[in-house]
N, C-alpha and C positions, 0 to 999 in steps of 0.2 A: 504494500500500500504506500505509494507516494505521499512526501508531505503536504499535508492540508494547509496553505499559507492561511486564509480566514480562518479557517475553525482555531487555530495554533492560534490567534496571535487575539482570537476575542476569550481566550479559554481562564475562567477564572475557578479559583477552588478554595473555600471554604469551610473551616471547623472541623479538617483532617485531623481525627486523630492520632497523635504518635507518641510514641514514649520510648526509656529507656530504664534501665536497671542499671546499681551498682556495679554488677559484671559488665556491663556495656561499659561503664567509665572503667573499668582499671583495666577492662582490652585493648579499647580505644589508646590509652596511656601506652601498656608495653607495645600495640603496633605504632608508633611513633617515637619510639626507643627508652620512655621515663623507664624506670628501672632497671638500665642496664648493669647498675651498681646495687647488689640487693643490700648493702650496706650504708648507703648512701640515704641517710634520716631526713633529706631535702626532696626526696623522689620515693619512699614509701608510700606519703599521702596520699598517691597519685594512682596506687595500683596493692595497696591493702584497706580494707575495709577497717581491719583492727586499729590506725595511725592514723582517722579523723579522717575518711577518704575525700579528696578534693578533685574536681572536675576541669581538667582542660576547656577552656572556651572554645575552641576550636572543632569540641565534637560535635556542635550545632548542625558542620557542616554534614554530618552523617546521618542525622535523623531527617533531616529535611526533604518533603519524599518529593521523589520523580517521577508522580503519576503524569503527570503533566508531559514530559518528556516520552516518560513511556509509552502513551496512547496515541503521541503525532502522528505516526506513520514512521518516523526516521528508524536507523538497524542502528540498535543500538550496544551492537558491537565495533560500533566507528566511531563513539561516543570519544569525545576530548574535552577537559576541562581547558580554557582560557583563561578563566579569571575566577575571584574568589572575594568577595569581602565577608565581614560581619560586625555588627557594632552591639554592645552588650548594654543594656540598660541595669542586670542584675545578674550576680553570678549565678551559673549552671547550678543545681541542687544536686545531692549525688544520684539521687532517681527521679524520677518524673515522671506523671502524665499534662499531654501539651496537647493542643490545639494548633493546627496552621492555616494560617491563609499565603494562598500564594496566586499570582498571576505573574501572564509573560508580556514582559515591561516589552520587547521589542523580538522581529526576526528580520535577519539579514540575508541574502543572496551570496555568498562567498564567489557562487560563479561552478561549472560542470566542474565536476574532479576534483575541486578543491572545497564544497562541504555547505551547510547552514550553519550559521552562528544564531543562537538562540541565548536572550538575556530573560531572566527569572529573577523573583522579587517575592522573597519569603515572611512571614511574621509570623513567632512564636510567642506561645501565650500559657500560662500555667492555667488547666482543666479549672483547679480547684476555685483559683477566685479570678479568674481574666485578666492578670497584670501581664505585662508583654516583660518577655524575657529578652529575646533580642530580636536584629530583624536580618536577614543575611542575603546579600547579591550575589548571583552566577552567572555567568557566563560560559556555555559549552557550543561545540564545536560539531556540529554530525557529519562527519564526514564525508560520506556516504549519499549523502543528500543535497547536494548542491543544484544548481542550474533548474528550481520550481519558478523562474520569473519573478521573484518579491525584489524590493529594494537594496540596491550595493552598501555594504558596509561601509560605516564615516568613518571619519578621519578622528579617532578620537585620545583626550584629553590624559594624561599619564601622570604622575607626582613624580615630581621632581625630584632627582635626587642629589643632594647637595654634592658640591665641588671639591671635594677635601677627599683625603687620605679616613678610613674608616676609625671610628672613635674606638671601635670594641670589635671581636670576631672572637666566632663561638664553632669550634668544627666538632658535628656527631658523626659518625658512624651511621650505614646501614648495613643489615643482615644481608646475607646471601638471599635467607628465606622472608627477607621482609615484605616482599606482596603477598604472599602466601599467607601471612599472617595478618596483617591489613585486611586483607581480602574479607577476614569475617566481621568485619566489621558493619561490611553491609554491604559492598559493591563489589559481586561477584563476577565482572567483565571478565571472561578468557581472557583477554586484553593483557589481565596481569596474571596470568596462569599458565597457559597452554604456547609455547614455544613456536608450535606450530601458527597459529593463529595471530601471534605478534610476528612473524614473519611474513605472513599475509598483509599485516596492514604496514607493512616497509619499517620492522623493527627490528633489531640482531636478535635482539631476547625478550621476556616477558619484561615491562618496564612498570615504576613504582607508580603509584597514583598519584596521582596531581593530591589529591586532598590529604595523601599521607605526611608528602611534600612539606603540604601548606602547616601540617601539625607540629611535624618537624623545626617549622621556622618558628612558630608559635613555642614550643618548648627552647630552643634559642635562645631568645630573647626574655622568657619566665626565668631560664639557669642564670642568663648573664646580666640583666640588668634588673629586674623585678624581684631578685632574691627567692624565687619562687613563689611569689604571694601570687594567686592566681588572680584573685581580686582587682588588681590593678591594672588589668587590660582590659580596654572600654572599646576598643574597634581593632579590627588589623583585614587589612586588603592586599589583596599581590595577583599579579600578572603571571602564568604560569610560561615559560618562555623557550623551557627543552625539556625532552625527560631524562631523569633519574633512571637510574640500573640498578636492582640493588644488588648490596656489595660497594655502592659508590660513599664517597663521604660528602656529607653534606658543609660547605664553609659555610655559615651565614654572617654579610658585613653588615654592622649598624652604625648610625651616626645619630647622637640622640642631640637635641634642640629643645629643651624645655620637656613636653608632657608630647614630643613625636618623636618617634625613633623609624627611621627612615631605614631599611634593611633592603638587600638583597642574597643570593643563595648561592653559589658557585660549586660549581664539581671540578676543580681544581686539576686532578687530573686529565681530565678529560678538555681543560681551560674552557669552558662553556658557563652559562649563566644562565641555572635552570628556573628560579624565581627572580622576577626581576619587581623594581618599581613599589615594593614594599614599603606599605605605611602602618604603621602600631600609634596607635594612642594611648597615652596613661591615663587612668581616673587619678583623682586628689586623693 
């Protein structure tokens, strides 16, 4: 089924139920590398229930559902993430039930062979008493689906990233097996699994996901500048720009300006810049 440019682009969704459990937070935590130090009393929180368990921001981006995506018409095993933001009005709980509303702010034409860019515009809300948690932007890529005649993609607007030498750099590690373990997280794409299948869509090997990526930077800048309070990250957006391998190390550079720390991702060896254009905001 081809994608439906109207249907997609008036398709709004309402009082979607979703949630997560405990387990959801401290998986979400070890597939983005928290506890790789099971000694490490900074990065317990993160991935024991027994040490006050604390919630990465960043898992938003996994509960946030893709029925929307899912029903276009696009194959969504050509699925790419682009971009990512979220901004937090309240820290994550360590479980939840939530409510979402989501519509698709815009679709783009990439053009035959090179895909649909589709932007999405999420809001979470706690079930219990309807305070909004946070509200999270995406940006994806279908690949697969290009040339339906809708409008060419703009020419669009990117954060600056200041002029200087980086204030601070934080390099993690990743698994060999780190899609693999990601993967249960919630996004089961072959993509990051089957060898075969990322060769098909012009990759050497199965590659990390964009949103593991993004957790990864998110934990970055929790280790190196926020002392791990998780509390005090109120937004963070990034342009996703190459992929990760994993097995690759992730560098992340920050340059902090008051209550913004301005980051990007690098895979050093490979000399490439797989997040680029990274903005973190700090709460007070």
């Amino acid at each position: 089924m081809p994608l439906d440019y109207e249907a997609l682009r008036s398709t709004v969704l309402s009082d979607v139920p979703v949630s997560y459990t405990e387990r959801d937070v401290m998986l979400y935590a070890l597939g983005v590398g928290l506890g790789s130090d099971p000694l490490s009393s900074d990065e317990l929180p993160y991935v024991s229930e027994h040490a006050g368990l604390r919630t990465l921001p960043t898992l938003a981006s996994m509960i946030i559902p893709d029925t929307i995506v899912a029903n276009s018409g696009v194959d969504m095993r050509q699925i790419l993430h682009r971009s990512q933001s979220m901004e937090i009005f309240r820290p994550l709980p360590a479980s939840a039930s939530l409510l979402a509303n989501q519509r698709v702010v815009s679709v783009f034409d990439r053009g035959r062979g090179r895909g649909a860019e589709i932007e999405l515009e999420t809001e979470l809300r706690l079930a219990r008493d309807d305070t909004v948690v946070c509200t999270a932007g995406s940006r994806v890529i279908a690949r697969a689906d290009g040339g339906f005649g809708g409008p060419s993609t703009p020419v669009r607007s990117r954060h600056r990233m200041p002029n200087r030498d980086p204030d601070l750099v934080c390099d993690l590690p990743t698994r060999p097996d780190q899609a693999l373990l990601f993967r249960l997280c919630g996004d089961l794409n072959p993509l990051h699994a089957d060898p075969t299948m990322a060769r098909q869509a012009g990759f050497d090997a199965p590659i990390l996901h964009g949103r593991c990526t993004y957790g990864i930077a998110c934990h970055a800048i929790l280790k190196t500048v926020c002392d791990y309070d998780f509390t005090l990250i109120g937004s963070i957006e990034v342009r996703f720009s190459s992929p990760v391998y994993p097995g690759d190390i992730i560098s992340t550079e920050m340059w902090q300006d008051g209550n913004v720390v301005s980051f990007r991702c690098k895979v050093n060896a490979r000399n490439v810049v797989v997040l680029s254009n990274g903005r973190c905001t700090l709460s007070a």
